[in-house]
N, C-alpha and C positions, 0 to 999 in steps of 0.2 A: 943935432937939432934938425935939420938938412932932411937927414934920413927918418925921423920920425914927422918930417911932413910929408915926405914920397909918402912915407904909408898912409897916414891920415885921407890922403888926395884918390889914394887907389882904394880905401876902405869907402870911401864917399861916394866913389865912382860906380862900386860894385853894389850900394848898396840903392842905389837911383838905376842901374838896369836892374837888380832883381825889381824893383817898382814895377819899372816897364814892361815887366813881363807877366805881370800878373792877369790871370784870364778876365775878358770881357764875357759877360752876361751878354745875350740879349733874344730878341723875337722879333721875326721876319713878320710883315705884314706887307701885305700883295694888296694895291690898291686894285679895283677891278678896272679893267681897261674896257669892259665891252664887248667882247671878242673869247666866248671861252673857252674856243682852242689854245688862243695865247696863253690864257689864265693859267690851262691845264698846262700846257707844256712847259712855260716858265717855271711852277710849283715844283713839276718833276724834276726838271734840269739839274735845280737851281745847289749850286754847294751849300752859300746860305743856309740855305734853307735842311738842306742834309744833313750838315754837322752840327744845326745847335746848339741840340742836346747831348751830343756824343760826344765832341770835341770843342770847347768853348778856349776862341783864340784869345794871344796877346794882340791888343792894340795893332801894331805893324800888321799882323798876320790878317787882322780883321781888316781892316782897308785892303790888300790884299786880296784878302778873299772875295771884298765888294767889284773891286775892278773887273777880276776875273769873271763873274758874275753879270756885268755892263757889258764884256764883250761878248758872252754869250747869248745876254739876251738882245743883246741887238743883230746877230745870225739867225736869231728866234723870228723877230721881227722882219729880215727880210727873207729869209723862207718862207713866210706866212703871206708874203707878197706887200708890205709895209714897206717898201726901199726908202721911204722918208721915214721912216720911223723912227723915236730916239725914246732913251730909256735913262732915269735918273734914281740913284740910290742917295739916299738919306741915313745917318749913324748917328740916332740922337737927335738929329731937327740939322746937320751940319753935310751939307755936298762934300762928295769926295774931296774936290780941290780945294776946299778950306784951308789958308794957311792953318788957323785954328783947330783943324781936327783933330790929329796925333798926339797935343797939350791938353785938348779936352778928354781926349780916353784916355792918358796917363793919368790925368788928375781923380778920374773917379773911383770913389771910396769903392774898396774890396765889394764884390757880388752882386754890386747895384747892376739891375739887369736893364739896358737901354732898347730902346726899338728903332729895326733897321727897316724904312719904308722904298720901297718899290714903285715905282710911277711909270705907266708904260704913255705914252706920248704916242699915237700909231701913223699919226699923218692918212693920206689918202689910199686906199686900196688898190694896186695897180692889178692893171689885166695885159693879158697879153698882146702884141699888137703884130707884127708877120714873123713868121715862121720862113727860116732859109734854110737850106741841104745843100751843102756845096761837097764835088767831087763824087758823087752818087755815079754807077757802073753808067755806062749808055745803055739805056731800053730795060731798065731796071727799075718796077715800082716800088716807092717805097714812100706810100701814103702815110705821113705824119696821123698821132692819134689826135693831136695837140689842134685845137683850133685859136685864129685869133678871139679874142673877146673872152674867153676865159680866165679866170683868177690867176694871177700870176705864181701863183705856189711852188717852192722849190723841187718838191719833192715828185711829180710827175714831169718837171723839167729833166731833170735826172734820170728817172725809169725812163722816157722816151731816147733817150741816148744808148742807155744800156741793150734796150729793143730794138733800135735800129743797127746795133751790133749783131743782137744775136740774130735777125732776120738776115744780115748781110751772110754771119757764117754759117747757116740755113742754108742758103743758094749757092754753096757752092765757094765765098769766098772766106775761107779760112782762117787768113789772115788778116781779117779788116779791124779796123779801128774809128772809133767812135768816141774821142774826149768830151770831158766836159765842155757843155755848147759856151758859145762867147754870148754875153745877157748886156742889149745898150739899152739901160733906162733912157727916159723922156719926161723929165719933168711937169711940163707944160702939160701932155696929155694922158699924163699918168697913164703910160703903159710902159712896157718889157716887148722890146725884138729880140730872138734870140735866132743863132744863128747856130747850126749844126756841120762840123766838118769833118767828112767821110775821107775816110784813106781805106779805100776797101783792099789794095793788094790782089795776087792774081789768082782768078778764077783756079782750083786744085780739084781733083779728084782722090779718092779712097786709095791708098797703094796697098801694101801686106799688111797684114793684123797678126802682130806679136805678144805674146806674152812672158815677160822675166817675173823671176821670182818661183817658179811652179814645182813643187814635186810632187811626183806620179801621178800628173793628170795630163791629159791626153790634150794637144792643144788643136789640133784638129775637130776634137767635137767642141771644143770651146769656139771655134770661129764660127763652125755651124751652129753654134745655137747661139752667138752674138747677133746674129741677120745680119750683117756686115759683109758686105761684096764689094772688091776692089773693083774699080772703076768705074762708082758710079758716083756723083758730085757728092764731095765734100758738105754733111750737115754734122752742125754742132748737136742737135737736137736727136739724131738719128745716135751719134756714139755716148750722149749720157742714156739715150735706153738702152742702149745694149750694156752698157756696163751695170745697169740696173738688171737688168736679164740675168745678165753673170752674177750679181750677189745672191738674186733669189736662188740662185744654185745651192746657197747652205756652205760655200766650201770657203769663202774666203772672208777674213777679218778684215780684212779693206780692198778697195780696189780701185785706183786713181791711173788716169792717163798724164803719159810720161807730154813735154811739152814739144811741139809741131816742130821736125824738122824743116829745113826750105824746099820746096819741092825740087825733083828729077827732072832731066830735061822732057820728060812725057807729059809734066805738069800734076803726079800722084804724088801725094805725103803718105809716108806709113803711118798708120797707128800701132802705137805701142802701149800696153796694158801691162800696170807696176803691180804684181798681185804681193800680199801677203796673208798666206793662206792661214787656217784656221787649223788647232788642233783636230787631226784625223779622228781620232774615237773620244770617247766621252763617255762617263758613267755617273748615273744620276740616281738619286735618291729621294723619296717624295711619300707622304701623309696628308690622310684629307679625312674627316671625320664630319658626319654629318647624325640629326638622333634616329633618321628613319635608318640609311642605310650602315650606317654602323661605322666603326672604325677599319679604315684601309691604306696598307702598308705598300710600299712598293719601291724598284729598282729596275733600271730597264741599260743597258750599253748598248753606244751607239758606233757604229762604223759610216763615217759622213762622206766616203771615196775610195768605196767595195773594191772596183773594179779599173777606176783611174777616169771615170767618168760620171762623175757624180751620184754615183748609185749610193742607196743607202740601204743598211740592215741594222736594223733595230730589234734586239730582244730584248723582251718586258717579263718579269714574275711579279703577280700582285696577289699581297692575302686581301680579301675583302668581306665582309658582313658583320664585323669584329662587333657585337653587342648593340644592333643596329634595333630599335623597337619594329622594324618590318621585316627582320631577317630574323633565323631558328637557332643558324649554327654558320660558323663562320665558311668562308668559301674559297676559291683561287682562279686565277686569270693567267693562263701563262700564253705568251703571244711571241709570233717572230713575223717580221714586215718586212717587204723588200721592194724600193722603189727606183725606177730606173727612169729619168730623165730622157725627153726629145727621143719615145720611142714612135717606129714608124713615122713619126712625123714631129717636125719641133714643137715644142711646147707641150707637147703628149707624152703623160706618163705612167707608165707601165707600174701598179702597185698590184704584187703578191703577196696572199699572209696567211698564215695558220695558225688558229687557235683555240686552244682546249681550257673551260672553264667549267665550274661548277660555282654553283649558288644555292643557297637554302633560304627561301624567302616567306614571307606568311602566303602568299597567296599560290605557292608551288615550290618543287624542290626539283631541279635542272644539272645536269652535266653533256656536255657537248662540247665536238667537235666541229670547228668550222675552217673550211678552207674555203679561199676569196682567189678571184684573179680581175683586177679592174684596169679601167682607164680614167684617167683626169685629165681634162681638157679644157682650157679657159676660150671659151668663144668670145669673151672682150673681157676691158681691164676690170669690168664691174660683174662678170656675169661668167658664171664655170658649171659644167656638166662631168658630172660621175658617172657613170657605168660600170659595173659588173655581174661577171658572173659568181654564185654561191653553191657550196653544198654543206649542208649542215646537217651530222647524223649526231639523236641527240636521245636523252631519256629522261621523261619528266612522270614527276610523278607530285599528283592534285587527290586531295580526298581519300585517299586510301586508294588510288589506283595506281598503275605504271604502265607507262605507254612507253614505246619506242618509235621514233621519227626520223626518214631520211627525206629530206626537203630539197628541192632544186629550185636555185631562185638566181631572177635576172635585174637587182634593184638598179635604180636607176633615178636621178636624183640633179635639179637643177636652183644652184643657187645667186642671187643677184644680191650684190651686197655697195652700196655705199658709205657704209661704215670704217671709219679710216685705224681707229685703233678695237679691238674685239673684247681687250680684256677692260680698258674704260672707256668705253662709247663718249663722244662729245655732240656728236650728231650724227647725220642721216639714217639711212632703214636700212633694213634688208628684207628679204622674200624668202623661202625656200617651199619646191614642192618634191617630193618622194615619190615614185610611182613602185611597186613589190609584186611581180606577177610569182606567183608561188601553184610548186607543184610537188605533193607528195607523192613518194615512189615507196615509201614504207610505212604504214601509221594512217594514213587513211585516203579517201578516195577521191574527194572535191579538191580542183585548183579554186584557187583562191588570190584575190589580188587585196594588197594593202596599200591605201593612195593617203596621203599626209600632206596638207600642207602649213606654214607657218610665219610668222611675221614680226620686225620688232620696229620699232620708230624711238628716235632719242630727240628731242625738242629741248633746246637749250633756250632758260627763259635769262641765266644771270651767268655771272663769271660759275655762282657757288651753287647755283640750283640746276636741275634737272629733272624734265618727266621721260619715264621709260613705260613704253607699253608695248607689252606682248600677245599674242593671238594662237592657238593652232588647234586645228580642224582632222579628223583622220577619222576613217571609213576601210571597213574591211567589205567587200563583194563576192558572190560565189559562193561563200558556203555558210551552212549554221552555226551556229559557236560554239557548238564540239566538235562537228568537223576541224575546226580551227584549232592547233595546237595550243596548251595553256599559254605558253610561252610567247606566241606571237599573238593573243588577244591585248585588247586596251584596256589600260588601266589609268587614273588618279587617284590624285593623294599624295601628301609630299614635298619635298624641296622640289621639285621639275613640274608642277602643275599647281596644286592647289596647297600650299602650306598649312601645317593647322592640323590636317586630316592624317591619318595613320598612313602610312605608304600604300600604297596601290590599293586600300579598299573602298575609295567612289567607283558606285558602280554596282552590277548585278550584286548579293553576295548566295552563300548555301545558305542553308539552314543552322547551321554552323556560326554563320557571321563571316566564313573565308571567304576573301575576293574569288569569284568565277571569271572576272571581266568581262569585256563587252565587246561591240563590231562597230560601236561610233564613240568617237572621244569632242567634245567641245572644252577650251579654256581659255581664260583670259588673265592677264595681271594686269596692274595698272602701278606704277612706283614714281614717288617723290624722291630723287635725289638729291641732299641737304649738305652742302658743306657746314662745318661749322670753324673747324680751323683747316688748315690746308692736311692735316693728315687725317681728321675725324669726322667720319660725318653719320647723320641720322637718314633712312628711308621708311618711310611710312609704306605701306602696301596694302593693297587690297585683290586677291584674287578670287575667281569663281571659274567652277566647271561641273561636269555632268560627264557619265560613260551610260548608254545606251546598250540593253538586251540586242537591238537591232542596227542596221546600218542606218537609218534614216537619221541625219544631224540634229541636232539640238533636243535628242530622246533623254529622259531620264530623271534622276532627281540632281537639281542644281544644286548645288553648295556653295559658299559664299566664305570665304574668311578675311579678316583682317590685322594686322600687326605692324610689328616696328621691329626695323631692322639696326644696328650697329655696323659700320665698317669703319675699316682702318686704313687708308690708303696708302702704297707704300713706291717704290720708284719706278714698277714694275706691274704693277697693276693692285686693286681693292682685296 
């Protein structure tokens, strides 16, 4: 008897926590405080408000989840500069500390969904009231951004500390420290003192620049082209570009500075550079298909550390014009490029390349060879000048004729770009102008120059929209347009100017209807970019342009089209 009441007692027990455990309903409701920074960031924060729908707790877990909830929205609150601020959740019409709460959400019937209210309370808005820097170097500025009388907001309290760090290991001291400042509210006059305490440590200079981790690269040209010279003061800002410098090199899959040993008795710390380098060669595979220019196939292997100093050679074979509506018969590109990093001068780099293609297009049939020998040089972080020299011996043949061309040519090319990703624009412009001084040594008798220039702008209006618009302008001088080889006249028409139109036939044509081209190009797009979900979106377009008999700009018959585009957006670009 005994033992069939243990069980009865244990069968009671288990079956009053399965009760207990049954999930709570319910909907978060945010009274508005006034304030809809707080509104917005409470909403985001808020777990409440996260789990819902996803995760609907048992009672315990739900109180729980409330509290959790009250402490964070009260760091919400004095981050926002509220230091009196207080915040009260409701479960049902019932305060957290309710004796009553925990009996009340047992007792409700299965699914009934309750509402959890939010009340933010904010109290007065404090500002800030003196600024203190204690232990600052002697004869070292280091003007706060922070004034008094400002909103008391956490989050620029913060970043001022971070920044007087990083200005400290700036000048030189390396080792300095900057903790979170000391904050003495003041009720009475509702503000925030907050107090800053510098432990800057001793003045270091740059000692050797090492690099572990390396094979077959040269660490000597790496020091040289980090701009890094021992003894000169210690800047924190000065060794993350250079290790920025070093990634643009292509050779390393990461590259992190090992931590400050104590200085020498000279007063130098080394730097040491943790590389872990990137596979050496690579072989890539790639299609692109478009309806003017057709279907094209390709494969290119890459050597990313030739010579043990970042040189690169890349050989590329591509079929190209595969069933292209502006191409006759399919064609090939075959190419080898050689580029050689911090020639004659840092940042200067040495690009070689040769290469033989053929094309069959409507408006002409091409085969040629081109050999290049350039420079690339970035005159600032936003602004890079090309140069090269060209020879391009070539046979085209227009109309039923065949000509042969040997061309010397000196282009030359400068582009300004603020545009921070290339392959999805989020904003800024960029600029580019070409200048092509061209001189035939075989094929005909006038030099001739070809001047280009072009432009793009990204105006972000929303998270999901975007406008793009494009521009470019080009003008051949010196000679008539058959002097002018078929090959280097202007053409539109196409996916690269005006969409809509057959590939390069805007513009003079024969009698025939075949593009002749011209010696002035004008076009423009104008693009709607549409998110609609985060990987799909719609562009609307509209472009226009005109190619000119003559060089004089804006000649000719203007064409206009318009359409809609589809993209797919993917981790890596549209």
């Amino acid at each position: 008897m005994r033992e069939r009441a243990a069980w009865l007692c244990a069968a009671l027990a288990l079956a009053g926590a399965a009760h207990a455990a049954d999930p709570v309903a319910y909907r978060v409701e945010f009274v508005k405080s006034g304030d809809p920074a707080l509104d917005s960031a409470a909403a985001q924060a808020s777990t409440l408000a996260a789990l819902a729908q996803a995760l609907p707790p048992a009672p315990v877990a739900l109180i729980r989840r409330a509290q959790s909830d009250t402490a964070l929205f009260t760091t919400i609150l004095h981050s926002l500069a509220y230091d009196q601020g207080t915040v009260s959740i409701t479960l049902d019409g019932h305060p957290l500390t309710s004796p009553s709460l925990l009996p009340t959400l047992d007792a409700l019937p299965p699914k009934q969904p309750i509402t959890v209210k939010v009340t933010f309370q904010k109290g007065p808005a404090y500002r800030l009231g003196a600024i203190t820097l204690t232990g600052a170097p002697p004869g070292l500025a280091l003007p706060p951004r922070l004034r008094p009388g400002q909103p008391a907001t956490a989050a620029p309290i913060l970043a001022e500390a971070a920044r007087l760090q990083a200005t400290l290991r700036d000048q030189g001291y390396g080792f300095a420290t900057v903790p979170t400042p000391r904050a003495i509210a003041d009720p009475i006059t509702h503000t925030l003192a907050i107090t800053y305490q510098i432990t800057p440590g001793p003045r270091v200079s740059l000692g050797s620049i090492t690099f572990t981790g390396l094979t077959r690269t040269n660490q000597a040209f790496l020091r040289r082209h980090s701009g890094l010279t021992p003894g000169t003061p210690y800047s924190a800002a000065e060794i993350e570009a250079a290790r920025a410098r070093l990634l643009a090199l292509g050779i390393f899959a990461s590259l992190t500075t090992a931590p400050l040993p104590p200085p020498d008795a000279t007063g130098r710390v080394p730097v040491t550079f943790q590389a872990d380098m990137r596979k050496r060669h690579s072989v890539t595979l790639s299609a692109d298909y478009a309806t003017d220019t057709g279907l094209g196939l390709g494969t290119s292997w890459l050597d990313r550390n030739l010579l043990g100093r970042a040189e690169t050679l890349t050989l590329s074979a591509n079929a190209t014009g595969l069933g292209g509506t502006g191409t006759k018969a399919p064609g090939y590109d075959l190419k080898a490029d050689f580029q050689k990093p911090d020639f004659l001068s840092q940042n200067q780099s040495l690009d070689l390349s040769i290469e033989g293609l053929r094309s069959a297009l409507t408006a002409y049939d091409r085969t040629a060879l081109l050999t290049t020998a350039g420079l690339i040089r970035p005159l600032s972080p936003n602004l890079t000048l090309h140069i090269a020299g060209q020879f391009t011996s070539e046979r085209v043949h227009q109309e039923g004729v065949t000509r042969s061309y040997v061309l010397a040519q000196l282009p030359a090319s400068l582009l300004f770009s603020t545009v921070q990703n290339p392959l999805e624009p989020t904003g800024g412009w960029q600029a580019g102008l070409a200048l092509t001084p061209t001189k035939p040594l075989i094929g005909g008798h006038a030099p001739f120059l070809i001047a280009s220039a072009n432009g793009s702008a990204y105006l972000r209006l929303s998270r999901a929209t975007l406008i793009a618009v494009h521009a470019q302008l080009a003008g051949i001088y010196g000679a008539s347009l058959f002097q002018v080889p078929p090959d280097e006249r202007l053409y539109a028409g196409g996916s690269g100017t005006v969409r809509g139109f057959t590939y390069q036939t805007i513009g003079p044509l024969f009698p025939d209807d075949k593009p002749k081209g011209g010696l002035s190009l004008d076009a423009f797009s104008l693009e709607l970019r549409q998110h609609l979900t985060p990987h799909i979106g719609l562009v609307p377009f509209i472009d226009a342009g005109q190619v000119g008999a003559g060089n004089a700009p804006f000649t000719g018959q203007l064409h206009v089209s318009a359409g809609l585009g589809l993209r797919y957006y993917t981790a890596i670009g549209p």
